[in-house]
C-alpha positions in Angstrom: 14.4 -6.4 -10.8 12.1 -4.4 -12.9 9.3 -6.7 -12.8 7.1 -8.6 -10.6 8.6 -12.2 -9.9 9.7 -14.3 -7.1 13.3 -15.0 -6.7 14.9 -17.8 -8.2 14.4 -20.8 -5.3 11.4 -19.1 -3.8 7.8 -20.9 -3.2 6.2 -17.6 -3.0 5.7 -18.0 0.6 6.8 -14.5 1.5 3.6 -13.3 0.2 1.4 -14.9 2.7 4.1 -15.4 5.9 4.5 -12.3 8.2 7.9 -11.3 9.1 7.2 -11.5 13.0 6.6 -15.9 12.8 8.6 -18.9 13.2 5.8 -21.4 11.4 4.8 -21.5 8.3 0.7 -21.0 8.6 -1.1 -18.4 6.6 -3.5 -17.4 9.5 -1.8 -15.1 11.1 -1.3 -12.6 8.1 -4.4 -13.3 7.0 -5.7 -12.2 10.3 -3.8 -8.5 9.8 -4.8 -8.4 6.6 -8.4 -8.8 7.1 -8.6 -6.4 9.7 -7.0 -3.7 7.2 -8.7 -4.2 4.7 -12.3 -4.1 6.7 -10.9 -0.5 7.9 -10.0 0.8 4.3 -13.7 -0.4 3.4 -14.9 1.5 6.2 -13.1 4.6 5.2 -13.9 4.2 1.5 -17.6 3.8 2.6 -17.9 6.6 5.2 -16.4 9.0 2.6 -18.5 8.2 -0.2 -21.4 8.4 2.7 -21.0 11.4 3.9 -20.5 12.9 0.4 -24.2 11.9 -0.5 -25.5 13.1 3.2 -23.5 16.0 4.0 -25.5 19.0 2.3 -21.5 21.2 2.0 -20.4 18.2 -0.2 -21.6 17.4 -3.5 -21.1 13.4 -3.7 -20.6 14.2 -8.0 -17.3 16.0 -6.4 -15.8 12.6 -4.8 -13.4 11.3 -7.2 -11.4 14.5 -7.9 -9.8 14.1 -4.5 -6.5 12.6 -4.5 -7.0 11.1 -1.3 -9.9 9.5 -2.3 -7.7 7.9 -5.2 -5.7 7.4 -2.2 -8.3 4.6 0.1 -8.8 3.3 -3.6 -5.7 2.2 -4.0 -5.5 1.0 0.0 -8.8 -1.2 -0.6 -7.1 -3.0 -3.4 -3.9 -3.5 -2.1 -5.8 -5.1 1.1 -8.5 -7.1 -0.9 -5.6 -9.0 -3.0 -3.6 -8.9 -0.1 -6.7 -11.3 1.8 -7.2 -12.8 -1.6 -3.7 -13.9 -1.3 -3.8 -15.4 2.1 -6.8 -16.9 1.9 -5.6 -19.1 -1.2 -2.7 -19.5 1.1 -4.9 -20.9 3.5 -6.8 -23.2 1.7 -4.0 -24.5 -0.2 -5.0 -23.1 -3.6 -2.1 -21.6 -4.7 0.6 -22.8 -6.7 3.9 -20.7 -7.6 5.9 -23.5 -9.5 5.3 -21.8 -12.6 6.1 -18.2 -11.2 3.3 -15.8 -9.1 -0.3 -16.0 -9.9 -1.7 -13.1 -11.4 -3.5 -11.8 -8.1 0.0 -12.3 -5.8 1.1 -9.8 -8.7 -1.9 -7.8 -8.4 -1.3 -7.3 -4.7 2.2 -6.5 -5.0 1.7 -4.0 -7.6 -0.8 -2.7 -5.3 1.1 -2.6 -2.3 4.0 -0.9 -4.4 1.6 1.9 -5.3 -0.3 2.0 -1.5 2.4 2.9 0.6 3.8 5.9 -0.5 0.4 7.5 -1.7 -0.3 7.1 2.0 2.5 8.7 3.1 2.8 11.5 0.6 -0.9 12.3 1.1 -0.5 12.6 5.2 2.6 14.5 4.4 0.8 17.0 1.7 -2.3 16.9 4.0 -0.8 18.1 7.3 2.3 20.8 5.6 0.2 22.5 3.2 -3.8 21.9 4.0 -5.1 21.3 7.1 -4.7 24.4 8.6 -6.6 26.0 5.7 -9.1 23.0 4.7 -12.1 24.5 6.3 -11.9 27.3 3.8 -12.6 25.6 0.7 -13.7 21.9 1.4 -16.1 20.6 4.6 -14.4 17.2 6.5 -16.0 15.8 9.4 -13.0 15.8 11.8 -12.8 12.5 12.6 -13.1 11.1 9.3 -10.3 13.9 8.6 -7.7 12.2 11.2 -8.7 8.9 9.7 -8.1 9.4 6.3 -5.3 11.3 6.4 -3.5 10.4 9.2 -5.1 6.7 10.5 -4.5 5.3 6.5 -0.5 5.9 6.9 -0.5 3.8 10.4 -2.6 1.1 8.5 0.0 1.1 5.2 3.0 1.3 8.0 1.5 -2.1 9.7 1.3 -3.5 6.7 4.7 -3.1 5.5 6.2 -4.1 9.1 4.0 -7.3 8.9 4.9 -8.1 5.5 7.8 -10.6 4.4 7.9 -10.5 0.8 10.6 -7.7 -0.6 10.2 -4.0 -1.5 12.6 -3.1 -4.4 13.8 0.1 -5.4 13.3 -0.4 -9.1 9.7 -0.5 -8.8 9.4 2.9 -8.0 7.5 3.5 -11.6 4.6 1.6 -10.8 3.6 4.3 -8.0 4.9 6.9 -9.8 2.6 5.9 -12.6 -0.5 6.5 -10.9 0.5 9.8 -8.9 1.1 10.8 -12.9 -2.3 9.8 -13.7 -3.8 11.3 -11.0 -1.7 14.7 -12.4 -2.8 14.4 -16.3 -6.4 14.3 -14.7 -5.7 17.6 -12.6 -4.3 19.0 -15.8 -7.2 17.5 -18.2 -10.0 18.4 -15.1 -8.9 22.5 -15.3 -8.5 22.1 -19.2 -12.0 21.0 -19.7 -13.2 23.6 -17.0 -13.6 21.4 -13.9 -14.4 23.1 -10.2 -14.6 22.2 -7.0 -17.5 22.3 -5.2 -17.7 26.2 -4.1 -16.7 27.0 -7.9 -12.9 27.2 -7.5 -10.8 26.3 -11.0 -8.5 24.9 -8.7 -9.2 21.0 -6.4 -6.2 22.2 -4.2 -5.0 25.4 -4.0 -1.9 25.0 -4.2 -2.3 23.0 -7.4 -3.9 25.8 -9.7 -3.2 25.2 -13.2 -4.1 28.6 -13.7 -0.7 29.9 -12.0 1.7 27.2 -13.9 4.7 28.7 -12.3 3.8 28.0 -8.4 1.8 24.9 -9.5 4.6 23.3 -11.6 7.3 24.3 -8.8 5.2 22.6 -6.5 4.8 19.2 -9.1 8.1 18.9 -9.3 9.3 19.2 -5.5 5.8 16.9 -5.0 7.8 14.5 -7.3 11.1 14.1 -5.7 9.0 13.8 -2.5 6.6 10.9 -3.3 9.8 8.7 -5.0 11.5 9.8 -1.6 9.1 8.0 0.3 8.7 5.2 -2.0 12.7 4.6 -1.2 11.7 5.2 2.4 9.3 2.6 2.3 12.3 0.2 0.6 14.9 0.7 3.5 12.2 0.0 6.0 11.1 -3.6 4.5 15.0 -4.1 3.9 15.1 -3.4 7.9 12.4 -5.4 9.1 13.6 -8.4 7.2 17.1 -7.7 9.0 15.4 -7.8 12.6 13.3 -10.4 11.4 16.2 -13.1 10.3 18.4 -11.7 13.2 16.3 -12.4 16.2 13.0 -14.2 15.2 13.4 -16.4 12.3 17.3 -17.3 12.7 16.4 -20.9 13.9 19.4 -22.2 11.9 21.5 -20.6 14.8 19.4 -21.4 17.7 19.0 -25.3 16.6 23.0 -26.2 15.0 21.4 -26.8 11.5 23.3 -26.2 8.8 22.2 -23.3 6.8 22.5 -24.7 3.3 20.1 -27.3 4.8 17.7 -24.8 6.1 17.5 -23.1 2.9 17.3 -25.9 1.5 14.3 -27.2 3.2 12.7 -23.7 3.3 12.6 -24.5 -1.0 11.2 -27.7 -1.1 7.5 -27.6 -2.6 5.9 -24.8 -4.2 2.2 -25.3 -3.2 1.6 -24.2 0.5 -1.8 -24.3 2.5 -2.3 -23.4 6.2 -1.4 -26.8 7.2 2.2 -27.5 5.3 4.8 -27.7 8.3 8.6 -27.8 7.3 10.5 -31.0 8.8 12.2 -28.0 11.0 9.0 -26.7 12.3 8.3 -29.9 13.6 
Protein backbone atom coordinates (compact mmCIF):
# COMPACT_ATOMS: atom_id res chain seq x y z
CA UNK A 1 0.00 0.00 0.00
CA UNK A 2 0.86 3.47 -0.87
CA UNK A 3 -0.41 5.04 2.08
CA UNK A 4 -0.23 5.00 5.71
CA UNK A 5 -3.05 2.61 7.22
CA UNK A 6 -3.40 -0.29 9.31
CA UNK A 7 -4.44 -3.51 7.77
CA UNK A 8 -7.92 -4.44 7.43
CA UNK A 9 -8.61 -6.49 11.04
CA UNK A 10 -5.75 -4.75 12.80
CA UNK A 11 -6.15 -2.74 16.34
CA UNK A 12 -3.04 -0.87 15.58
CA UNK A 13 -1.24 -2.76 18.20
CA UNK A 14 1.85 -3.34 16.08
CA UNK A 15 2.75 0.16 16.63
CA UNK A 16 3.32 0.02 20.29
CA UNK A 17 4.11 -4.12 20.74
CA UNK A 18 7.76 -5.14 20.13
CA UNK A 19 8.36 -8.07 18.02
CA UNK A 20 10.55 -9.91 20.85
CA UNK A 21 7.03 -10.26 23.45
CA UNK A 22 4.42 -12.71 24.11
CA UNK A 23 1.92 -10.08 26.14
CA UNK A 24 0.37 -7.46 25.09
CA UNK A 25 1.78 -4.41 27.48
CA UNK A 26 3.15 -1.24 26.00
CA UNK A 27 6.00 -0.91 28.51
CA UNK A 28 8.48 -2.67 27.14
CA UNK A 29 8.66 -0.74 23.77
CA UNK A 30 8.16 2.14 25.38
CA UNK A 31 11.12 1.48 27.49
CA UNK A 32 13.43 1.15 24.00
CA UNK A 33 11.95 3.81 22.76
CA UNK A 34 12.62 6.21 25.40
CA UNK A 35 16.09 5.35 25.67
CA UNK A 36 16.55 6.11 21.81
CA UNK A 37 15.08 8.90 21.70
CA UNK A 38 17.02 10.42 24.96
CA UNK A 39 20.37 9.46 22.86
CA UNK A 40 19.15 11.18 19.48
CA UNK A 41 18.49 14.35 21.90
CA UNK A 42 21.80 14.02 23.18
CA UNK A 43 23.36 13.84 19.83
CA UNK A 44 21.15 16.59 18.38
CA UNK A 45 22.22 18.75 21.46
CA UNK A 46 25.95 18.05 21.65
CA UNK A 47 26.18 18.94 17.92
CA UNK A 48 24.36 22.11 18.03
CA UNK A 49 26.69 22.62 21.32
CA UNK A 50 29.75 22.17 20.11
CA UNK A 51 28.91 24.23 16.97
CA UNK A 52 28.40 27.46 19.30
CA UNK A 53 31.69 26.49 21.52
CA UNK A 54 34.04 25.10 19.20
CA UNK A 55 35.89 28.30 17.72
CA UNK A 56 36.67 25.93 13.92
CA UNK A 57 32.84 25.79 13.64
CA UNK A 58 30.55 28.49 12.98
CA UNK A 59 27.15 27.34 14.78
CA UNK A 60 25.27 29.71 11.53
CA UNK A 61 26.97 26.57 9.43
CA UNK A 62 24.79 23.74 11.37
CA UNK A 63 21.96 23.10 9.21
CA UNK A 64 23.68 22.65 5.82
CA UNK A 65 24.96 19.30 7.02
CA UNK A 66 23.06 16.39 5.85
CA UNK A 67 23.78 14.56 8.84
CA UNK A 68 22.50 17.01 10.89
CA UNK A 69 19.18 16.68 8.73
CA UNK A 70 19.95 13.24 9.54
CA UNK A 71 19.56 13.25 13.92
CA UNK A 72 16.53 15.58 12.86
CA UNK A 73 14.79 13.18 11.33
CA UNK A 74 16.03 10.40 14.20
CA UNK A 75 14.60 12.83 17.06
CA UNK A 76 11.26 12.73 15.40
CA UNK A 77 10.83 9.43 14.47
CA UNK A 78 11.72 8.63 18.35
CA UNK A 79 9.61 11.45 19.95
CA UNK A 80 6.30 10.10 18.04
CA UNK A 81 7.61 6.78 18.39
CA UNK A 82 7.35 7.50 22.68
CA UNK A 83 4.31 9.60 21.89
CA UNK A 84 2.93 6.53 20.57
CA UNK A 85 3.60 4.16 23.42
CA UNK A 86 2.93 6.35 25.92
CA UNK A 87 -0.79 6.76 24.65
CA UNK A 88 -0.51 3.06 24.40
CA UNK A 89 0.22 2.97 27.84
CA UNK A 90 -2.30 5.07 29.27
CA UNK A 91 -4.99 3.72 27.20
CA UNK A 92 -5.50 6.89 25.11
CA UNK A 93 -5.50 5.65 21.92
CA UNK A 94 -8.18 4.50 19.75
CA UNK A 95 -7.60 2.95 16.03
CA UNK A 96 -11.35 2.01 15.32
CA UNK A 97 -11.59 4.70 12.98
CA UNK A 98 -8.06 4.05 11.27
CA UNK A 99 -4.36 5.41 12.83
CA UNK A 100 -4.27 8.57 14.73
CA UNK A 101 -2.46 11.27 13.12
CA UNK A 102 0.78 10.93 15.41
CA UNK A 103 0.95 6.75 14.85
CA UNK A 104 1.13 8.17 11.17
CA UNK A 105 3.53 10.77 12.01
CA UNK A 106 5.85 8.15 13.51
CA UNK A 107 5.59 5.83 10.82
CA UNK A 108 6.28 8.33 8.21
CA UNK A 109 9.12 9.14 10.40
CA UNK A 110 10.51 5.92 10.88
CA UNK A 111 10.03 5.31 6.93
CA UNK A 112 12.36 8.32 6.37
CA UNK A 113 14.93 7.55 9.60
CA UNK A 114 16.26 4.33 8.71
CA UNK A 115 17.77 4.58 5.56
CA UNK A 116 19.09 8.33 6.02
CA UNK A 117 20.99 6.57 8.79
CA UNK A 118 22.25 4.06 6.85
CA UNK A 119 23.11 6.00 3.75
CA UNK A 120 24.76 8.66 5.83
CA UNK A 121 27.26 5.96 7.78
CA UNK A 122 27.63 4.45 4.38
CA UNK A 123 28.54 8.03 2.51
CA UNK A 124 30.36 9.01 5.76
CA UNK A 125 32.87 6.07 6.13
CA UNK A 126 33.45 5.33 1.78
CA UNK A 127 33.95 8.81 0.75
CA UNK A 128 34.72 11.26 3.94
CA UNK A 129 36.19 10.26 6.84
CA UNK A 130 39.48 9.75 5.75
CA UNK A 131 39.57 13.29 4.42
CA UNK A 132 37.04 15.19 6.97
CA UNK A 133 39.77 16.82 8.92
CA UNK A 134 40.63 18.83 5.79
CA UNK A 135 37.64 20.79 5.39
CA UNK A 136 35.32 20.42 8.51
CA UNK A 137 36.56 20.04 12.53
CA UNK A 138 34.55 16.83 14.39
CA UNK A 139 35.29 16.02 17.76
CA UNK A 140 35.99 12.29 17.38
CA UNK A 141 33.78 10.95 19.50
CA UNK A 142 30.91 12.85 18.58
CA UNK A 143 32.18 11.69 14.90
CA UNK A 144 31.67 7.80 15.80
CA UNK A 145 28.41 8.76 17.38
CA UNK A 146 26.82 10.38 14.77
CA UNK A 147 27.88 8.66 12.09
CA UNK A 148 28.32 5.37 13.06
CA UNK A 149 26.38 5.01 16.81
CA UNK A 150 22.94 6.66 14.96
CA UNK A 151 22.74 3.51 12.45
CA UNK A 152 22.99 0.90 15.52
CA UNK A 153 20.25 3.08 17.27
CA UNK A 154 17.80 3.08 13.78
CA UNK A 155 18.98 -0.93 13.44
CA UNK A 156 17.52 -1.50 17.23
CA UNK A 157 14.72 0.13 16.39
CA UNK A 158 13.68 -1.69 13.43
CA UNK A 159 14.54 -5.14 15.08
CA UNK A 160 12.31 -4.14 18.09
CA UNK A 161 9.55 -2.93 16.01
CA UNK A 162 6.37 -5.03 14.97
CA UNK A 163 4.44 -2.90 12.84
CA UNK A 164 5.35 -3.48 8.82
CA UNK A 165 7.88 -1.90 6.54
CA UNK A 166 6.53 -1.73 2.93
CA UNK A 167 8.29 -1.41 -0.14
CA UNK A 168 5.92 1.18 -1.66
CA UNK A 169 6.77 3.73 0.77
CA UNK A 170 10.04 4.22 -0.45
CA UNK A 171 8.92 7.94 -1.74
CA UNK A 172 8.45 9.29 1.59
CA UNK A 173 12.35 8.96 2.25
CA UNK A 174 13.17 9.63 -1.03
CA UNK A 175 11.29 12.84 -0.71
CA UNK A 176 13.37 14.31 1.91
CA UNK A 177 16.90 13.05 0.63
CA UNK A 178 15.44 15.28 -2.59
CA UNK A 179 14.82 18.14 -0.44
CA UNK A 180 17.87 17.94 1.17
CA UNK A 181 19.38 17.98 -2.74
CA UNK A 182 17.19 21.10 -4.19
CA UNK A 183 18.76 22.91 -1.04
CA UNK A 184 22.44 21.80 -1.98
CA UNK A 185 21.47 22.94 -5.54
CA UNK A 186 19.53 26.25 -4.25
CA UNK A 187 22.52 26.76 -1.28
CA UNK A 188 25.53 26.96 -4.34
CA UNK A 189 22.98 28.93 -6.61
CA UNK A 190 22.46 31.67 -4.13
CA UNK A 191 26.39 31.53 -3.32
CA UNK A 192 26.35 29.42 -0.06
CA UNK A 193 29.92 28.21 1.58
CA UNK A 194 31.09 26.23 4.08
CA UNK A 195 32.74 27.40 6.77
CA UNK A 196 36.49 27.74 5.36
CA UNK A 197 34.89 29.49 2.17
CA UNK A 198 34.47 26.36 -0.02
CA UNK A 199 31.34 26.66 -2.79
CA UNK A 200 31.00 23.22 -2.09
CA UNK A 201 29.30 21.49 1.82
CA UNK A 202 30.89 18.15 0.58
CA UNK A 203 33.33 17.80 -1.80
CA UNK A 204 32.25 15.43 -3.63
CA UNK A 205 28.97 17.20 -4.14
CA UNK A 206 30.28 20.49 -6.04
CA UNK A 207 27.74 21.85 -8.10
CA UNK A 208 30.35 23.63 -9.75
CA UNK A 209 31.62 20.30 -11.51
CA UNK A 210 27.89 19.00 -12.60
CA UNK A 211 29.36 16.01 -14.29
CA UNK A 212 31.18 14.22 -11.08
CA UNK A 213 28.47 15.73 -8.82
CA UNK A 214 25.38 14.50 -10.88
CA UNK A 215 27.24 11.02 -11.42
CA UNK A 216 27.66 10.86 -7.90
CA UNK A 217 23.52 11.96 -7.25
CA UNK A 218 22.42 9.49 -9.29
CA UNK A 219 24.58 6.41 -7.99
CA UNK A 220 23.69 8.26 -4.31
CA UNK A 221 20.05 7.58 -5.48
CA UNK A 222 20.02 3.97 -6.36
CA UNK A 223 21.92 3.60 -3.08
CA UNK A 224 19.68 5.24 -0.48
CA UNK A 225 16.28 3.31 -2.22
CA UNK A 226 18.68 0.28 -1.90
CA UNK A 227 18.87 0.55 1.65
CA UNK A 228 15.35 1.63 2.10
CA UNK A 229 14.49 -2.04 0.46
CA UNK A 230 17.16 -3.31 2.83
CA UNK A 231 15.55 -2.04 5.60
CA UNK A 232 12.05 -3.78 4.12
CA UNK A 233 13.51 -7.46 4.03
CA UNK A 234 14.93 -7.04 7.41
CA UNK A 235 11.35 -6.11 9.23
CA UNK A 236 9.90 -8.82 6.79
CA UNK A 237 12.66 -11.13 8.65
CA UNK A 238 12.26 -10.22 12.09
CA UNK A 239 8.48 -10.65 11.91
CA UNK A 240 9.30 -14.28 10.40
CA UNK A 241 11.59 -15.18 13.54
CA UNK A 242 9.29 -13.43 15.53
CA UNK A 243 5.91 -15.54 14.66
CA UNK A 244 8.22 -18.70 14.24
CA UNK A 245 9.75 -19.05 17.65
CA UNK A 246 8.40 -16.26 20.04
CA UNK A 247 4.93 -15.38 19.31
CA UNK A 248 3.65 -18.80 17.65
CA UNK A 249 1.57 -19.60 20.96
CA UNK A 250 -1.20 -21.00 18.70
CA UNK A 251 1.34 -23.97 18.16
CA UNK A 252 2.67 -24.26 21.52
CA UNK A 253 -1.00 -24.22 23.27
CA UNK A 254 -3.43 -26.54 20.46
CA UNK A 255 -5.59 -23.28 19.73
CA UNK A 256 -6.98 -22.97 16.73
CA UNK A 257 -5.43 -20.31 14.63
CA UNK A 258 -8.66 -18.74 13.18
CA UNK A 259 -9.37 -18.38 16.98
CA UNK A 260 -6.17 -16.74 17.84
CA UNK A 261 -6.56 -14.30 15.15
CA UNK A 262 -9.52 -13.88 16.00
CA UNK A 263 -8.98 -12.89 19.49
CA UNK A 264 -5.82 -11.06 18.63
CA UNK A 265 -8.83 -8.49 16.62
CA UNK A 266 -11.15 -8.08 19.19
CA UNK A 267 -11.17 -4.34 20.52
CA UNK A 268 -9.43 -1.45 19.03
CA UNK A 269 -8.54 0.65 22.18
CA UNK A 270 -5.51 -0.94 24.02
CA UNK A 271 -3.76 0.42 27.31
CA UNK A 272 -0.87 -1.19 29.23
CA UNK A 273 -3.25 -3.20 31.07
CA UNK A 274 -5.54 -4.98 28.26
CA UNK A 275 -4.63 -8.84 28.45
CA UNK A 276 -6.05 -11.18 25.71
CA UNK A 277 -8.20 -14.25 27.14
CA UNK A 278 -4.91 -16.16 25.67
CA UNK A 279 -2.50 -14.25 27.65
CA UNK A 280 -4.19 -15.17 30.61
Amino acid sequence: MWYLDNEDGSDGSEFWLSSFQKDRSALPLLLIRLVIFLACVGMLIATIVLSIITEQIDARYWPIYMTHWGIITYTLCTFFGCWVSIAAFTGSIDCSSGLPWYVKAYWFWYNVALPFAFFITAFYYTFLSAIVHTFAYIDPILDVVIHGMSSILMMILLLTARHPSRFLHFYQPFSISLVYLLFTIIYYLVGGTDPNGNVWIYPNIDWSKTGPTTRMIIGSTVVFLTLHFMAVLISMGRDWLSNRYIRNETKMQGIPESRSLKSEASGHKIGAGSVSKKDK
